[in-house]
Every structure is written in C-alpha cells, then in structure tokens.
C-alpha positions as CSV (number, residue, x, y, z in Angstrom):
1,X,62.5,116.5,14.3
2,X,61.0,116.5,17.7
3,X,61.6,113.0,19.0
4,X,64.9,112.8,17.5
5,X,65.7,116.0,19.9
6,X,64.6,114.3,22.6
7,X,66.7,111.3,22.0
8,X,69.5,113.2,21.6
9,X,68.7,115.8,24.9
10,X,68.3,112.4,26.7
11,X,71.1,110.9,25.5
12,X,73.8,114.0,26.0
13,X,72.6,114.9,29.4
14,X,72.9,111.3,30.7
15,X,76.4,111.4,29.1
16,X,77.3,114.3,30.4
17,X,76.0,113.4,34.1
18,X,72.8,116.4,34.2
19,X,69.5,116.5,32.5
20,X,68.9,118.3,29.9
21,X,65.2,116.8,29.1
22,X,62.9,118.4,31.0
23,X,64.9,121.2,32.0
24,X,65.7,125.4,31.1
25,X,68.7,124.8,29.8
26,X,67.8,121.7,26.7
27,X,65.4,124.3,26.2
28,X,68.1,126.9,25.7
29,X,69.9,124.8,24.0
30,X,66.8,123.5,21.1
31,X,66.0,127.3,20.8
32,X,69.7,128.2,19.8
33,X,70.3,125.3,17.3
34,X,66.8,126.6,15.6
35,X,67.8,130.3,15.7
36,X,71.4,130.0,14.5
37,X,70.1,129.6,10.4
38,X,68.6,132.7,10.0
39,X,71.2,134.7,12.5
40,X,73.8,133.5,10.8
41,X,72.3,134.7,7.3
42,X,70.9,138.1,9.0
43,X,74.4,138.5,10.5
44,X,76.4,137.4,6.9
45,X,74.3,140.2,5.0
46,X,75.0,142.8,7.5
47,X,78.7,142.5,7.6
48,X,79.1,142.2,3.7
49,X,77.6,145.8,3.1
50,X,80.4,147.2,5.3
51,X,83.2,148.4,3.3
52,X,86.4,146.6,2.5
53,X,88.2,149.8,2.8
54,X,87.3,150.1,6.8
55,X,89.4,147.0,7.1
56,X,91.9,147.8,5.0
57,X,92.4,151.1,7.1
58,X,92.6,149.2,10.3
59,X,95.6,147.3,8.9
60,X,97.4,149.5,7.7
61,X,97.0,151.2,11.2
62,X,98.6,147.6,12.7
63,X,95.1,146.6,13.6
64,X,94.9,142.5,13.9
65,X,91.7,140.3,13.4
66,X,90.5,140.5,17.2
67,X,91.2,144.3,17.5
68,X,89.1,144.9,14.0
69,X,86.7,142.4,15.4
70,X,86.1,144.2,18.9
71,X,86.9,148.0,18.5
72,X,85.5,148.7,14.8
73,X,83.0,145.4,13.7
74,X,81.6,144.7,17.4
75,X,80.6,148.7,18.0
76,X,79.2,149.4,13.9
77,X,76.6,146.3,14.5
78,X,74.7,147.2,17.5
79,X,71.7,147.1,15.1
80,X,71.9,144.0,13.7
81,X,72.5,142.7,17.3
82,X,69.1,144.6,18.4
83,X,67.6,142.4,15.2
84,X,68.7,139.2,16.2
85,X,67.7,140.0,19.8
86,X,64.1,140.9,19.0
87,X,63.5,138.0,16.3
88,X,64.7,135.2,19.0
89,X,63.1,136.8,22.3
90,X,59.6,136.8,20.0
91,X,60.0,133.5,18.9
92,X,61.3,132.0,21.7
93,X,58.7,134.1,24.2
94,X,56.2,133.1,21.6
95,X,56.8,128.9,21.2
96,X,54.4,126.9,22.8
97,X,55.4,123.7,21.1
98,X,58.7,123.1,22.4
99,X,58.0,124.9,25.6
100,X,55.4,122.2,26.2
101,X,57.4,119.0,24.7
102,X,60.9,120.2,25.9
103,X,60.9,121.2,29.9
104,X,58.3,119.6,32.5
105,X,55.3,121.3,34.5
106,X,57.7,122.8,36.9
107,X,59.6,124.3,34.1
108,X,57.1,125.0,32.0
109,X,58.0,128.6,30.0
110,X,55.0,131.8,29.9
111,X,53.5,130.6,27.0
112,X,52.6,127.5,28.1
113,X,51.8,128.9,32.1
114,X,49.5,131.4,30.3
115,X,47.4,128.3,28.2
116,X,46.9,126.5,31.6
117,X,45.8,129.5,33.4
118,X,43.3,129.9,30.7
119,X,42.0,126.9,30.1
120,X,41.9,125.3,33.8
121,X,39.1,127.4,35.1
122,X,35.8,125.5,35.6
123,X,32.4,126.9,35.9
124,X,32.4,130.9,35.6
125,X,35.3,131.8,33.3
126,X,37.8,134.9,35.2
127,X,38.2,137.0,32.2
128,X,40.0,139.4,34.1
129,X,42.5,137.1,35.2
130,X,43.1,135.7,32.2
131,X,43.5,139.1,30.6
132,X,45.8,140.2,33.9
133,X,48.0,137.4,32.7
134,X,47.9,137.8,29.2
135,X,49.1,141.5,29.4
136,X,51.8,140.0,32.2
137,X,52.9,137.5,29.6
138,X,53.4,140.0,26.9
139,X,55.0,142.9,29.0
140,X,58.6,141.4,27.7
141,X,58.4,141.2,24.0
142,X,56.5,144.7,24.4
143,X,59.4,146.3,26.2
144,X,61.9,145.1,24.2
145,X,60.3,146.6,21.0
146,X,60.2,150.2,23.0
147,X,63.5,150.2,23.8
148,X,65.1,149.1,20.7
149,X,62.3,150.3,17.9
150,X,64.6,152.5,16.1
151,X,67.8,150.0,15.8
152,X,65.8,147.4,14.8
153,X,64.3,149.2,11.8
154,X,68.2,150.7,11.5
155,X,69.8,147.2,11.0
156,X,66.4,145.2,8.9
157,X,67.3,148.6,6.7
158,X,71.4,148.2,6.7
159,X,71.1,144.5,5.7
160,X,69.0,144.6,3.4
161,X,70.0,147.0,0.6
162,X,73.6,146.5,-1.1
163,X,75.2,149.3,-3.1
C-alpha cells in the first residue's frame, strides 16, 4: 500500500497545482484515510446504544436532523470524541513509517526527529540528551491522556456494552 500512496499523493498534488509528497498535509491526509475504519466503527457503536426514544422526543418537539445532530447527539458524545482523539494522536504521534516515507527531512514528524537524534551521535553516546528528547517527544500523548483519562474510559465503556 505504500507506493501506490505515493503515486497517488504525487499524482493529486501535481493535479491540483501543490505538493502533497513530501509535505504535512499528504501526511494528514494518509493518516485520516487510515484512521477513518475503525472511527467510523467506534463512532457507529457509540451512537446505536443511544436510545431511539431521545430522537423521537426531539421530533415531536419540531426538532430537524441538524438541530438533533448539534444540540442533543454532538453534546452526549464528547466521550467517544475524547476516544477517537486519543487513539489517532497515539498512532499518529507514534508512526515512524509513514512519517519517514511520507514528508522529507525538513518535514520530518517527532518520531522520526527523535531516531535521528539518537542514532547520529558518534563516539561518546549523550544519554542525557537522548533521554531529554525522548521525554520532550512523549510530553503530547502524555498530556492528552491526563486531561481526558476519565472520558476516554467513559466512552471505550458506553460503546462497548449494549442493553
């Protein structure tokens, strides 16, 4: 699958008159094409253990699809929102492959900065550099996790259990 993405990031961005090999954004855009599967089934799951009667009280009140959608559906699934944040920032944060394959040296994502840190040093090895940058390079997924801990375990728990 990873030449036929290039083809195709080459091919698009030259069509479209930008580049999207070797930058951020055919990076963005790999990363969303892999994550939308399993989103789309952790969102699916989540929404079909809410009840039918919710919407079926919002149109009886003269609720339409958007205004169910935005004031009742949007606000109840702030946890599975936290869950599909946290499972893309840690596999995106965490992918060296296309990180490496997708952008260029300039562009190059943590992951990948953090192996050449690590492995260019000749002679005496800086261990505390190389730990300074691990720690740097893992202060985002770790933050993340604080923050939204309790949501996450909230919506893996909504989703998962039907009845």
């Amino acid at each position: 699958m990873i030449y036929p993405i290039v083809i195709i990031l080459r091919e698009v961005g030259g069509a479209l008159g930008i580049q999207l090999m070797g930058s951020i954004w055919g990076l963005v855009i790999v990363h969303t094409i892999f994550g939308m599967p399993i989103l789309t089934l952790l969102f699916r799951n989540y929404f079909t253990s809410v009840p039918e009667e919710l919407f079926k009280a919002a149109r009886v009140d003269g609720a339409g699809f958007w205004s169910i959608f935005l004031k009742i559906m949007v606000p109840m699934s702030l946890p599975i929102f936290v869950v599909a944040m946290i499972l893309q920032v840690t596999g995106i944060w965490n992918d060296f492959l296309f990180g490496v394959i997708y952008t260029k040296p300039e562009t190059y994502p943590m992951t990948v900065q953090l192996n050449n840190i690590v492995n260019s040093v000749q002679g005496v090895k800086e261990y505390n550099v190389n730990m300074a940058a691990t720690l740097l390079t893992g202060l985002v997924p770790l933050t993340i996790y604080f923050i939204s801990g309790r949501l996450f375990v909230r919506g893996i728990a909504a989703g998962a259990v039907k009845g």
